[in-house]
Biopython code that builds the backbone (N, CA, C, O; Angstrom):
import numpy as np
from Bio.PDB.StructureBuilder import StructureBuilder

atoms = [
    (1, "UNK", "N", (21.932, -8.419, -11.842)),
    (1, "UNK", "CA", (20.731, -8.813, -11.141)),
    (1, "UNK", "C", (20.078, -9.964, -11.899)),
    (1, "UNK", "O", (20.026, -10.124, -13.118)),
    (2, "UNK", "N", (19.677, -10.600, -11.094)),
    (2, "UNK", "CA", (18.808, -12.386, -11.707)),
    (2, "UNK", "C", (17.500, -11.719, -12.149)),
    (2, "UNK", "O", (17.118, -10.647, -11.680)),
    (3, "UNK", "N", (17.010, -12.239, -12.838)),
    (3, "UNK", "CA", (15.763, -11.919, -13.787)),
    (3, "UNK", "C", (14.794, -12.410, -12.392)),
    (3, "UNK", "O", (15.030, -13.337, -11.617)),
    (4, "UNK", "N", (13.756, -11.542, -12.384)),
    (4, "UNK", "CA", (12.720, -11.564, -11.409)),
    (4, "UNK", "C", (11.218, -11.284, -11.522)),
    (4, "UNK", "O", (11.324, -10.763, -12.633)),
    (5, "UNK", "N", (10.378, -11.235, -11.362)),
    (5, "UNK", "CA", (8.988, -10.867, -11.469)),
    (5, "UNK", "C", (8.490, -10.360, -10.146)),
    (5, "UNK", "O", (8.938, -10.661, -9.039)),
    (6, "UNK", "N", (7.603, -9.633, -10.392)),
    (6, "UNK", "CA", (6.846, -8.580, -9.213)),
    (6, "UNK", "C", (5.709, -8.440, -9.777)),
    (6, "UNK", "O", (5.468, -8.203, -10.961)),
    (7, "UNK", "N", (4.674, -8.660, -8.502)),
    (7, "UNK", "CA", (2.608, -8.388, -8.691)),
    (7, "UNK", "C", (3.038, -7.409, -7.970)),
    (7, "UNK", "O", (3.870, -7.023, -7.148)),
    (8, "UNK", "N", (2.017, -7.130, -8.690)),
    (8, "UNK", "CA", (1.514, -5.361, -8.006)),
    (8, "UNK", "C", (-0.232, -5.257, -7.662)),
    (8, "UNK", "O", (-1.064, -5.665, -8.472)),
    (9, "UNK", "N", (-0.611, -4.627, -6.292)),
    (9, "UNK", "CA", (-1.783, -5.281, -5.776)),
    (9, "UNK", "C", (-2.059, -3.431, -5.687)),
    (9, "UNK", "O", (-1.227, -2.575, -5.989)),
    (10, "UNK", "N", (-3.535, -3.186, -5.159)),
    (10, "UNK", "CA", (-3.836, -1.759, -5.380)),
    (10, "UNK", "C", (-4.548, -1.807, -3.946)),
    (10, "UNK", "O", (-5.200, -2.803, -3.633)),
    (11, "UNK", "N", (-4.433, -0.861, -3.196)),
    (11, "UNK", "CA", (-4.195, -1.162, -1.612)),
    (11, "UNK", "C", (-4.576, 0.456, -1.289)),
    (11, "UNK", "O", (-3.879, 1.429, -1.578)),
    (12, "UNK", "N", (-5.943, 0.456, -0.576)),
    (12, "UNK", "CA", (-6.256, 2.142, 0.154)),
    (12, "UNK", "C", (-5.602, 2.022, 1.418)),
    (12, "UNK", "O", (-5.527, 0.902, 1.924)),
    (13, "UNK", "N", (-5.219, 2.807, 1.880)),
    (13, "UNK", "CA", (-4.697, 3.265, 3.517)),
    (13, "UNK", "C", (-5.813, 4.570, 3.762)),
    (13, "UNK", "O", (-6.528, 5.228, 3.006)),
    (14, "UNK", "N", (-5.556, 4.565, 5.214)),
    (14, "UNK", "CA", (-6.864, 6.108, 5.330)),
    (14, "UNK", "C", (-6.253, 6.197, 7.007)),
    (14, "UNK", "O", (-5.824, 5.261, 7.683)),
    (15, "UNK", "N", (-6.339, 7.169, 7.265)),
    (15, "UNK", "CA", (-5.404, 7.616, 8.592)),
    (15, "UNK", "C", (-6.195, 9.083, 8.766)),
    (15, "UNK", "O", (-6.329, 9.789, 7.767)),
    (16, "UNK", "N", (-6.856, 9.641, 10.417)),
    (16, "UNK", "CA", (-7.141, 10.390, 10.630)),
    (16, "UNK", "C", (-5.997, 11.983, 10.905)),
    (16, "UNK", "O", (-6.325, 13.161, 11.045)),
    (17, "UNK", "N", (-4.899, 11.458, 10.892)),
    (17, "UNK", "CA", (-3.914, 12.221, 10.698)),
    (17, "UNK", "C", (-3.241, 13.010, 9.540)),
    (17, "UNK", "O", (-3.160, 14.238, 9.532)),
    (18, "UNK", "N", (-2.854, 12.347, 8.745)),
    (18, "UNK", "CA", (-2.050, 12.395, 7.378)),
    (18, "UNK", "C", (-2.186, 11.782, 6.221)),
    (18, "UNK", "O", (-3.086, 10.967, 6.425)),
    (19, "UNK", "N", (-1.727, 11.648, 4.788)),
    (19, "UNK", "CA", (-1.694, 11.097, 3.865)),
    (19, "UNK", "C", (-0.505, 10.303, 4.599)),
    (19, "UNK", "O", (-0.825, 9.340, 5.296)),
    (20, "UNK", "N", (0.494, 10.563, 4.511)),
    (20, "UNK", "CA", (2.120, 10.011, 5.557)),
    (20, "UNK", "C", (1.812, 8.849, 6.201)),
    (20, "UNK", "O", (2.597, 7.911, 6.061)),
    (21, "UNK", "N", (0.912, 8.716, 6.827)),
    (21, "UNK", "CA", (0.320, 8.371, 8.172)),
    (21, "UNK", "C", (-0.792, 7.246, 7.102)),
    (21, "UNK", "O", (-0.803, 6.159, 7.680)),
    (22, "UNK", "N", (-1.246, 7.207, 6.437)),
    (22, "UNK", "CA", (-2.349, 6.733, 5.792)),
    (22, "UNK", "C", (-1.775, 5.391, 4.753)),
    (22, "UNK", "O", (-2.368, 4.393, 4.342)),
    (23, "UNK", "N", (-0.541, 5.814, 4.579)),
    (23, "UNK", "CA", (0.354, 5.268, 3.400)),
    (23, "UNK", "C", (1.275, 4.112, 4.119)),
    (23, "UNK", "O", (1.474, 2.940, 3.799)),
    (24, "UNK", "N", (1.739, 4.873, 5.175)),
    (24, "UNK", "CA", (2.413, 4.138, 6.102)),
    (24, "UNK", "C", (1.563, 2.736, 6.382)),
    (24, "UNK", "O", (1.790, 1.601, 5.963)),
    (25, "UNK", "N", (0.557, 3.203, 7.199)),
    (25, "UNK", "CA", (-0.334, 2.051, 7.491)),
    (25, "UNK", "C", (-0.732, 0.585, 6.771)),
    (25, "UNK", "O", (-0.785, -0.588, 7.143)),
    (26, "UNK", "N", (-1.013, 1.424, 5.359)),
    (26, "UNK", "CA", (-1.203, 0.360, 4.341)),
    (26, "UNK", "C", (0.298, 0.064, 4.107)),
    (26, "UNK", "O", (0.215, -0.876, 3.316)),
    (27, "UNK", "N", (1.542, 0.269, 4.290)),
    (27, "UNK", "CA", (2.589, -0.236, 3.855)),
    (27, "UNK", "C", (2.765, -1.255, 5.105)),
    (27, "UNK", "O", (3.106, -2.434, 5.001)),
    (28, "UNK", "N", (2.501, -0.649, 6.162)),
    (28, "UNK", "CA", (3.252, -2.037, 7.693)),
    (28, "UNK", "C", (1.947, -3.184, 7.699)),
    (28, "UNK", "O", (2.237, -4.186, 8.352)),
    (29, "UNK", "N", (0.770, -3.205, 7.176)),
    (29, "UNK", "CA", (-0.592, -3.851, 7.121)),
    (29, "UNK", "C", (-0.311, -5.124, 6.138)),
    (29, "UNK", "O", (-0.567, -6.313, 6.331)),
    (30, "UNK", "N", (0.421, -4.356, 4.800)),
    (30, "UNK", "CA", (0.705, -5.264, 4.185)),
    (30, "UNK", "C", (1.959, -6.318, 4.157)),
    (30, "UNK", "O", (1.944, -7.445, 3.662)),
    (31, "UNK", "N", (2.725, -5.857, 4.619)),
    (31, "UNK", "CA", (3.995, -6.167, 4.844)),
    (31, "UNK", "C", (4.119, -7.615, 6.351)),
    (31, "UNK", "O", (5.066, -8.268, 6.788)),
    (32, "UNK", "N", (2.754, -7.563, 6.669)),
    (32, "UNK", "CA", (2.502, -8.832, 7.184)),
    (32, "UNK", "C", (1.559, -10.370, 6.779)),
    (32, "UNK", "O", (1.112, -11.319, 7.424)),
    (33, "UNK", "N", (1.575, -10.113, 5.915)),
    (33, "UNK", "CA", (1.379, -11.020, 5.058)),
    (33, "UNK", "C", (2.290, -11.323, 3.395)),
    (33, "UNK", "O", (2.430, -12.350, 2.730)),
    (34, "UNK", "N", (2.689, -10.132, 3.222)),
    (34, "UNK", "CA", (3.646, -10.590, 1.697)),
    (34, "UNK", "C", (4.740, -10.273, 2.337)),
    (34, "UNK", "O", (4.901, -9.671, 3.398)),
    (35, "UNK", "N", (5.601, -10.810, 1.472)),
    (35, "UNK", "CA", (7.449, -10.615, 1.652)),
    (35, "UNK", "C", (7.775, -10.125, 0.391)),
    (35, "UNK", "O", (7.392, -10.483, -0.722)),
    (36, "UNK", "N", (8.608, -9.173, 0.772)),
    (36, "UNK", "CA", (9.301, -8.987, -0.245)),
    (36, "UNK", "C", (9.173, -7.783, -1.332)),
    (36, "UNK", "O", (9.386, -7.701, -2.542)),
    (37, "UNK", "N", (8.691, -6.825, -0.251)),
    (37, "UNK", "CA", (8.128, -5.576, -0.711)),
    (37, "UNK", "C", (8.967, -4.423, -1.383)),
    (37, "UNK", "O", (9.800, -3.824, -0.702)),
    (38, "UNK", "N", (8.774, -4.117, -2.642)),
    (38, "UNK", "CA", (9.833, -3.543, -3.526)),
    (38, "UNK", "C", (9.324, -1.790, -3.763)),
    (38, "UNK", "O", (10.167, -0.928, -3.517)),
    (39, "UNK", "N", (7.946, -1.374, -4.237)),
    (39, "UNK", "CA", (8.094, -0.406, -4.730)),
    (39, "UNK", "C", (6.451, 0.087, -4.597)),
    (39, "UNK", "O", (5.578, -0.356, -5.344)),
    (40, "UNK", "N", (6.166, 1.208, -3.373)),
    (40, "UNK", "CA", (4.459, 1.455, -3.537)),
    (40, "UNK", "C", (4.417, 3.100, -4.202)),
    (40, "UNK", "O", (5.054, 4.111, -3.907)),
    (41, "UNK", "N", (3.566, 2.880, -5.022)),
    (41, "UNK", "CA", (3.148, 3.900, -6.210)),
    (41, "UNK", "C", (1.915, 4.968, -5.758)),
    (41, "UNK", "O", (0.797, 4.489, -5.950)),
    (42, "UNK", "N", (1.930, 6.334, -5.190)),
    (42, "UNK", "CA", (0.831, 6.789, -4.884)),
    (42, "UNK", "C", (-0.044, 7.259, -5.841)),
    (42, "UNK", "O", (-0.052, 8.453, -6.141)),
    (43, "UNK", "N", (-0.948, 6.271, -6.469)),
    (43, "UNK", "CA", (-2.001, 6.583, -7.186)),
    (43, "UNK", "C", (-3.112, 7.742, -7.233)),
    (43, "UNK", "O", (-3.544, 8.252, -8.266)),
    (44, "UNK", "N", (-3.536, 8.100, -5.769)),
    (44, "UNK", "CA", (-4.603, 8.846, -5.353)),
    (44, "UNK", "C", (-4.450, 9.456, -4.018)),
    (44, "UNK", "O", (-4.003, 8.770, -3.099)),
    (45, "UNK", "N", (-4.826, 10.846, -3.814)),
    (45, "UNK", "CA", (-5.041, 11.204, -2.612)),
    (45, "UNK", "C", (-6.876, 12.268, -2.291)),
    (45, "UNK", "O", (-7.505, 13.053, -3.002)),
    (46, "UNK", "N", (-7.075, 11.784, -1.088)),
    (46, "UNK", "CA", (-8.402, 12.161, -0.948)),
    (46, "UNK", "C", (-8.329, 12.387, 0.302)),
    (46, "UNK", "O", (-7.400, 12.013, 1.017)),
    (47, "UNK", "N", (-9.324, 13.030, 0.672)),
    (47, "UNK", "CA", (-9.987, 13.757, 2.314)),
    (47, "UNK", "C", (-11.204, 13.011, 1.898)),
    (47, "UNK", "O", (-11.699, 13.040, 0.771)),
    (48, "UNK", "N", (-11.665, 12.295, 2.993)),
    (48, "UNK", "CA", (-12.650, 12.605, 3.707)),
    (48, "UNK", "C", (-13.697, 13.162, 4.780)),
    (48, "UNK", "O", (-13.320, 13.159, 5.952)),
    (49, "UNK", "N", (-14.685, 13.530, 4.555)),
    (49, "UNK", "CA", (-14.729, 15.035, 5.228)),
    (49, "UNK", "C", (-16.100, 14.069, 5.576)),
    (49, "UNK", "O", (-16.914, 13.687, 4.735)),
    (50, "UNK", "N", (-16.144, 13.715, 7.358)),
    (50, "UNK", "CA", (-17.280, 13.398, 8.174)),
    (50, "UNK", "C", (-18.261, 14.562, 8.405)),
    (50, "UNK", "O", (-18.092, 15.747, 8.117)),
    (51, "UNK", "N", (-19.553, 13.842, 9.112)),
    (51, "UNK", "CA", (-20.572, 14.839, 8.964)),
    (51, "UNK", "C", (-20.098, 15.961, 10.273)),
    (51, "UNK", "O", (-20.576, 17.095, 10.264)),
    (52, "UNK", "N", (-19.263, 15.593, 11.221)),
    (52, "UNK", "CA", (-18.926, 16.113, 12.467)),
    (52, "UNK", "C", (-17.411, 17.110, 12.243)),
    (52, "UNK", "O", (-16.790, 17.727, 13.109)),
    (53, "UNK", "N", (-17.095, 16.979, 10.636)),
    (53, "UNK", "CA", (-16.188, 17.781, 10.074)),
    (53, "UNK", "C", (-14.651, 17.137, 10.438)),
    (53, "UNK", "O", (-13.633, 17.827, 10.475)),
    (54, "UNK", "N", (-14.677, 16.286, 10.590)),
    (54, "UNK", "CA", (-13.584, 15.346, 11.090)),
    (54, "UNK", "C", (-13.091, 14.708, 9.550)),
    (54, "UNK", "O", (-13.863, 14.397, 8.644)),
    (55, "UNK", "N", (-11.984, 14.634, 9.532)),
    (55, "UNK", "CA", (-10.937, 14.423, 8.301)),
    (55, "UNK", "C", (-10.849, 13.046, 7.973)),
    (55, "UNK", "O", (-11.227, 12.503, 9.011)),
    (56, "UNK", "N", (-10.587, 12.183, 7.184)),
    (56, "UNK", "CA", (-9.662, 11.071, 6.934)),
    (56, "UNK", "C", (-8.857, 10.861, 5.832)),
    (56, "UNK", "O", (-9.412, 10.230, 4.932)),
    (57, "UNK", "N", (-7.956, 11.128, 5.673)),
    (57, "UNK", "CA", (-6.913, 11.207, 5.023)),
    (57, "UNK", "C", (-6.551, 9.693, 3.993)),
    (57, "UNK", "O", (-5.694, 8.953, 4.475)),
    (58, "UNK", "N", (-7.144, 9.283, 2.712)),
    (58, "UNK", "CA", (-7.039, 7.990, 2.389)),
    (58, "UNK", "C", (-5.960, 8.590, 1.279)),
    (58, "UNK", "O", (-5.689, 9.675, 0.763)),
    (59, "UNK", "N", (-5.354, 6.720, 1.215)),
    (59, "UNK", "CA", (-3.956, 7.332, -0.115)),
    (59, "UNK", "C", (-4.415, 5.474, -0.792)),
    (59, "UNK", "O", (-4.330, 4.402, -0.192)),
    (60, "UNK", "N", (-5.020, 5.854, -2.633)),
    (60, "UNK", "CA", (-4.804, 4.620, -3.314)),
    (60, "UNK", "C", (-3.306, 4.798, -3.422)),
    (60, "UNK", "O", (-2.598, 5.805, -3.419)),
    (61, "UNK", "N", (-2.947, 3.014, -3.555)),
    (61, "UNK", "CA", (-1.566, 3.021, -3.676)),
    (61, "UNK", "C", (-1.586, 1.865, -4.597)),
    (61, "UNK", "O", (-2.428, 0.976, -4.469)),
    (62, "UNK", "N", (-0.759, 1.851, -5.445)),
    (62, "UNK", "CA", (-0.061, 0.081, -6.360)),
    (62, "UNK", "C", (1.128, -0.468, -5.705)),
    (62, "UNK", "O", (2.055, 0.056, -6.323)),
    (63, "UNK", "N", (1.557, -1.123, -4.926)),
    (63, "UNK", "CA", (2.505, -2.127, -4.339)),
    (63, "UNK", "C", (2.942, -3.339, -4.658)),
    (63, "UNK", "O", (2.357, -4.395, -4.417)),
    (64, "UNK", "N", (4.173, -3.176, -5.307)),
    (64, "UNK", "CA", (4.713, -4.069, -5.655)),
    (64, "UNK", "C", (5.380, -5.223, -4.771)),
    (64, "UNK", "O", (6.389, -4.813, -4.197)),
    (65, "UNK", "N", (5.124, -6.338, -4.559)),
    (65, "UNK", "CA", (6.264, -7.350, -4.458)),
    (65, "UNK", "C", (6.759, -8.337, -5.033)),
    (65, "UNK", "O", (6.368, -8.631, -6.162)),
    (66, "UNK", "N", (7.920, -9.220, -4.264)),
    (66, "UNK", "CA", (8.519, -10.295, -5.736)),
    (66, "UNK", "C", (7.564, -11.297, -5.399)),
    (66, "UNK", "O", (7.144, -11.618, -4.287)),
    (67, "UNK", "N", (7.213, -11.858, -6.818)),
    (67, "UNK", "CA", (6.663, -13.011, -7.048)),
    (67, "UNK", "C", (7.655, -14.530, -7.045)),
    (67, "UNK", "O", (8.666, -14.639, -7.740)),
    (68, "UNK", "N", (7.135, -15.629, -6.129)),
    (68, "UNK", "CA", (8.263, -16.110, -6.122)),
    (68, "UNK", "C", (6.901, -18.004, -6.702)),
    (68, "UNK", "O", (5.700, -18.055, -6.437)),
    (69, "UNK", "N", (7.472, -18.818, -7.231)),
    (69, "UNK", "CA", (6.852, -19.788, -7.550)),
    (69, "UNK", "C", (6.746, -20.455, -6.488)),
    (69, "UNK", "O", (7.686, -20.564, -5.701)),
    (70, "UNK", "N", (5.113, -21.223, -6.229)),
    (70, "UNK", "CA", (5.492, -22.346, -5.146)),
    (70, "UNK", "C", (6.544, -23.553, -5.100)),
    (70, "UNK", "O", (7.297, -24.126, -4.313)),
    (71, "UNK", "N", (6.268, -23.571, -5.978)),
    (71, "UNK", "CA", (7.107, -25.641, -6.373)),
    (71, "UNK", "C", (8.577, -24.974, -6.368)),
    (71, "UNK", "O", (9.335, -25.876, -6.725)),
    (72, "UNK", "N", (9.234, -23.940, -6.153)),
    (72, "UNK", "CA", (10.735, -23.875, -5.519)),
    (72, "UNK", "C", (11.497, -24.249, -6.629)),
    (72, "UNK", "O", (12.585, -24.780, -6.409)),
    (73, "UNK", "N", (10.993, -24.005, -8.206)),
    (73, "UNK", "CA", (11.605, -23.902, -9.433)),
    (73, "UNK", "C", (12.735, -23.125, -9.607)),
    (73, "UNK", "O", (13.265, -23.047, -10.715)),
]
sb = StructureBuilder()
sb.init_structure("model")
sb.init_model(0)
sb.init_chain("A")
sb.init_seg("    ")
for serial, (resi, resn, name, xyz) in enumerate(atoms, 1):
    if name == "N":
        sb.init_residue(resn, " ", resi, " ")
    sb.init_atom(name, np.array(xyz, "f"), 0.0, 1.0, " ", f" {name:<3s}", serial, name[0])
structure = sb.get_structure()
């Protein structure tokens, strides 16, 4: 493998369904704007609990992708 570099960005998802569902989101959300998506890390999981008792399911995550130089070095 060629020597490479990867940023890693820290990214909440929150889904009234699932953590699954929450993670997902923030993975297809991001994945339209960066390329090149290698490795997301679940940092945190939480409920949120509305006043109407209604759920939201948030997941911190660290997401990695490759870092690539502009100038095409």
């Amino acid at each position: 493998m060629a020597e490479s570099v990867y940023k890693v960005v820290a990214l909440v998802g929150a889904s009234p369904d699932s953590w699954e569902k929450a993670a997902a989101h923030a993975i297809t959300t991001a994945s339209q704007t960066l390329r090149d998506l290698r490795v997301a890390r679940i940092v945190e999981q939480d409920v949120h609990i509305e006043a109407d008792q209604s759920l939201t399911y948030r997941v911190k995550m660290e997401l990695s992708f490759k870092y690539e130089r502009g100038d095409n070095l």
